[in-house]
C-alpha positions in Angstrom: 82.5 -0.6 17.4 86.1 -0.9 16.7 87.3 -1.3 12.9 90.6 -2.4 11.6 92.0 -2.7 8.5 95.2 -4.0 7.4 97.3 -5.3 4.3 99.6 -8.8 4.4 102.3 -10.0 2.2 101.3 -13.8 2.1 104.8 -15.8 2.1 104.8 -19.4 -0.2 101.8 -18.3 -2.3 101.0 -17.7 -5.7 98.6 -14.4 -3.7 100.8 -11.2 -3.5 98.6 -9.2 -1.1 95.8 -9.6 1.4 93.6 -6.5 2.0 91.5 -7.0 5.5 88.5 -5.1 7.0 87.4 -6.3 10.3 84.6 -5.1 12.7 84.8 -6.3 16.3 87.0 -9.1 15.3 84.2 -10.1 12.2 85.3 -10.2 8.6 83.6 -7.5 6.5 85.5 -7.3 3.6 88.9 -9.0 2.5 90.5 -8.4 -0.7 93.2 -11.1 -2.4 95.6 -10.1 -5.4 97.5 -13.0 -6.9 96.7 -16.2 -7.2 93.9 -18.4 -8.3 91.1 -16.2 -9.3 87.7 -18.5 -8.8 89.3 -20.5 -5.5 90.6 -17.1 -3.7 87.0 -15.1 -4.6 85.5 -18.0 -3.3 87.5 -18.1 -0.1 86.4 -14.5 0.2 83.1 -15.2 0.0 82.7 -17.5 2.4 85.1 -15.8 5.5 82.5 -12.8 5.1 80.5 -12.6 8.3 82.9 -15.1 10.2 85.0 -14.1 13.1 88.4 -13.8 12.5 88.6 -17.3 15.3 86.1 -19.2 13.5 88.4 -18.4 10.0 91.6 -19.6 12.2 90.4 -22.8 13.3 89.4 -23.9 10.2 92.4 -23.0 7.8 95.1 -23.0 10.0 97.7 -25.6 8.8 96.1 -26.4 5.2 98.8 -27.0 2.8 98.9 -26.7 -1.2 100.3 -29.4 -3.4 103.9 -30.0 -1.9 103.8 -26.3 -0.5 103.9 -26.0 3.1 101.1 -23.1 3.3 98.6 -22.8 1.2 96.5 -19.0 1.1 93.9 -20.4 3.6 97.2 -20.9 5.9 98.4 -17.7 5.5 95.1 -16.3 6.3 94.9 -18.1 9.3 98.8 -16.7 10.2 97.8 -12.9 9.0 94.7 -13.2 11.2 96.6 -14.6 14.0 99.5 -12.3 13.8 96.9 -9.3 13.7 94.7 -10.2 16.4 96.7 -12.0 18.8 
């Protein structure tokens, strides 16, 4: 059993900070400060349980408004970065 947890500093968010937990590359627990409250606990909710490729594939590249990232992206990019 292997645990890891880690912090990220999203970049072209309204979230300031992402607080991981991961066991053998599964979400257990992530954490988001910033940003908008109802979508980001949702987006919490539902990567519980997933594995960090599962959460890649499906929000790598999603944008926000006329942002370029959106917090699903830079999920996708901390995960990536973290478990490459």
């Amino acid at each position: 059993m292997s645990v890891k947890k880690f912090t990220y500093k999203p970049n072209g968010t309204c979230s300031k900070l992402f607080e991981f937990e991961c066991e053998d590359n599964i979400i257990k627990d992530v954490q988001i400060s910033g940003g908008c409250d109802g979508n980001l606990k949702g987006i919490c909710s539902i990567i519980k349980g997933k594995t960090v490729e599962e959460v890649i594939s499906a929000f790598n590249g999603i944008t926000c408004g006329n942002k370029i990232t959106s917090c699903p992206d830079q999920i996708a990019k901390c995960l990536a970065e973290e478990f490459r």
